[in-house]
C-alpha positions in Angstrom: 16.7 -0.8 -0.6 14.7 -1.5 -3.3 11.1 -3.5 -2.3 11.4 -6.1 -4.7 14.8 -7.6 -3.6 12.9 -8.2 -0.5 11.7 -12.0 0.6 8.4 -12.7 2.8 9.1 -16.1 4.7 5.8 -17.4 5.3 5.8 -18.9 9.0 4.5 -22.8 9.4 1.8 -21.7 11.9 0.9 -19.2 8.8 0.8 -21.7 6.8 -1.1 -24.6 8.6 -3.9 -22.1 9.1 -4.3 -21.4 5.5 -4.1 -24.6 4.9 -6.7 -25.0 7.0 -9.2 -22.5 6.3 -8.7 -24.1 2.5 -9.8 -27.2 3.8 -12.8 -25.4 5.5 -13.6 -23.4 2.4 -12.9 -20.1 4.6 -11.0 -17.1 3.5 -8.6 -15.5 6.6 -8.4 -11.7 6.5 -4.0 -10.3 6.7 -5.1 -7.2 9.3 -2.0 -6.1 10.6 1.8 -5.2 10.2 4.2 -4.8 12.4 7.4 -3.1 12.3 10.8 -3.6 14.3 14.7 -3.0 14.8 16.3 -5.6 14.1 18.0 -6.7 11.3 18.3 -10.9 10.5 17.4 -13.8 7.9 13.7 -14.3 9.0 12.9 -18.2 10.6 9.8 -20.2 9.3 9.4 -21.1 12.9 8.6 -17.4 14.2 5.7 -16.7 15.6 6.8 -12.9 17.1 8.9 -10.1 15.5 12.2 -10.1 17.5 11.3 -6.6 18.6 8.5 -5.4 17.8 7.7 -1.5 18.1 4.4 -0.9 16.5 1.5 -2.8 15.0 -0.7 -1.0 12.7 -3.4 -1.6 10.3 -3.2 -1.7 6.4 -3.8 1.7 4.8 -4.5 0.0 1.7 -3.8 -3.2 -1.1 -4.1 -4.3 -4.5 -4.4 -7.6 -5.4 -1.6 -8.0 -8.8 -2.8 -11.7 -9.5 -0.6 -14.9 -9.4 -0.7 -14.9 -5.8 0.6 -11.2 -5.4 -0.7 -8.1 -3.6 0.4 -4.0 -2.7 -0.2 -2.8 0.3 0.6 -0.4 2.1 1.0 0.6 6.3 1.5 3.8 7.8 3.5 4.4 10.8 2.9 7.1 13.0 3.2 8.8 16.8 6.0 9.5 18.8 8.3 6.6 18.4 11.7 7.0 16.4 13.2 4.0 15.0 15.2 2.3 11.9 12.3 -0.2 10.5 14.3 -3.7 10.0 11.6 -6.4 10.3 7.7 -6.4 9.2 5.4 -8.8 10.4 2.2 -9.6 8.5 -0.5 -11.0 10.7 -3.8 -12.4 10.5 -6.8 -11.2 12.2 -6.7 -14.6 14.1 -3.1 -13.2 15.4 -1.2 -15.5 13.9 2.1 -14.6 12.5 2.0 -15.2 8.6 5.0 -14.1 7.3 8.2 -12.1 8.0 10.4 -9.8 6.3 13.9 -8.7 7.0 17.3 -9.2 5.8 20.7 -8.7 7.6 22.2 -5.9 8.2 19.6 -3.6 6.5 17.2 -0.6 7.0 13.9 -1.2 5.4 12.7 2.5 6.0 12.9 4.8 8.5 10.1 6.2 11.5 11.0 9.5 12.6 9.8 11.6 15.9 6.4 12.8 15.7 6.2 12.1 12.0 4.8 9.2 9.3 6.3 6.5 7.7 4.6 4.8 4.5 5.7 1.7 3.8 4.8 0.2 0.8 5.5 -3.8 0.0 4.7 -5.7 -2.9 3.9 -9.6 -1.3 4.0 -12.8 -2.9 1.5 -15.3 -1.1 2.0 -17.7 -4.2 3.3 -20.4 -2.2 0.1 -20.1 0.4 -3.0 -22.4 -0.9 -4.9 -20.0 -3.4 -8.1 -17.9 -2.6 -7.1 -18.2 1.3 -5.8 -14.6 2.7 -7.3 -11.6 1.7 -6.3 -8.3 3.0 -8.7 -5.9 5.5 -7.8 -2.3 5.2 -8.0 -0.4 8.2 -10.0 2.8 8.9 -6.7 5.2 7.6 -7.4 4.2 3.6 -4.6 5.7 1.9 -5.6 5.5 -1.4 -2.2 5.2 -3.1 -2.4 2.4 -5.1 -3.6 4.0 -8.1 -4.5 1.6 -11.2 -4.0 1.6 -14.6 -8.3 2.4 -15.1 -8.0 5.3 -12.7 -5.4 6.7 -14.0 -6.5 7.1 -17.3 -9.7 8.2 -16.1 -8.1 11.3 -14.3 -5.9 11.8 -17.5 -9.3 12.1 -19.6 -10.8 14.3 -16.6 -7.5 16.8 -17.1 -7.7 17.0 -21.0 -11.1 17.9 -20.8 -10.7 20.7 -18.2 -7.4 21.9 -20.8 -10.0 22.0 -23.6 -13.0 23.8 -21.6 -9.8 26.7 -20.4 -9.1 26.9 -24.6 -12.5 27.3 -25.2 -13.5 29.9 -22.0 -10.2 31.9 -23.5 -11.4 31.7 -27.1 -15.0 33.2 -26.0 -13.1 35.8 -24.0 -10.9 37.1 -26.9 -14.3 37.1 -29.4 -16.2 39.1 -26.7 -13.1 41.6 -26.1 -13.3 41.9 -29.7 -16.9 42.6 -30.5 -16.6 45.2 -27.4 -13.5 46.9 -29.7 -15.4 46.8 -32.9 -18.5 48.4 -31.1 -16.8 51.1 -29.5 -14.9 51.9 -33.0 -18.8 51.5 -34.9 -20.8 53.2 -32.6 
């Protein structure tokens, strides 16, 4: 299923805190996401996951402007399970928002193994300038930007040119080794 044909419904509890940490010029910090089994249209009224499995921190974000952001959890340890519902929750431990949608598998966690999953959110309908995002300790670093990436395109093109040049000097050194040999 393609991320952006999913929905984050905010919960009310989510929202009266960030309406009022707007009102107290405070920012509030999204820690945590959870993932479950269950598949159904997510309730403004939730304050849980309806089953829960595993809570983790976020490996990393990017804030996109106009209210969106990146991120992205990873999933790990022994549990197997189909990933149907993610929570996003404040440090506070409040519930902010929910996503899941009817019969559907988000991702998958396997045995022993990792699961990255990456969601693009849209807090636009939150008051602006209230949740940022805490990464945890795990920073993935996936999120690459347009600025980065051109930076490590210039970093390769500059390592092709210095290989051209190390093979040029090569070739003109064989060579004066050849002419000397034949001259002297």
């Amino acid at each position: 299923m393609s991320e952006d044909t999913i929905k984050l419904v905010i919960t009310r509890k989510g929202l009266e805190e960030c309406i009022s940490a707007k009102a107290k010029g405070i920012q509030l910090s999204l820690k945590w996401v959870s993932a479950g089994d269950r598949a159904y249209t997510p309730n403004p009224n939730q304050t849980t996951l309806q089953n829960e499995l595993q809570r983790v921190e976020f490996g990393e974000y990017k804030d996109m402007g106009l209210g969106q952001i990146q991120a992205i959890a990873k999933f790990s340890g022994e549990q197997e399970y189909p990933i149907r519902e993610l929570g996003f929750w404040l440090e506070s431990g409040t519930l902010l928002g929910v996503v899941s949608v009817p019969d559907t598998t988000l991702n998958y966690k396997t045995k022993n193994g990792h699961c990255l999953q990456p969601v693009t959110l849209d807090l636009s309908a939150l008051p602006s300038d209230t949740v940022t995002v805490v990464v945890g300790t795990e920073n993935l670093n996936i999120l690459i930007d347009t600025e980065m990436m051109m930076d490590a395109v210039a970093f390769l093109r500059s390592q092709v040119i210095q290989i051209k040049q190390g093979h040029t000097y090569m070739n003109m050194s064989e060579r004066l080794r050849t002419l000397e040999a034949n001259h002297g």
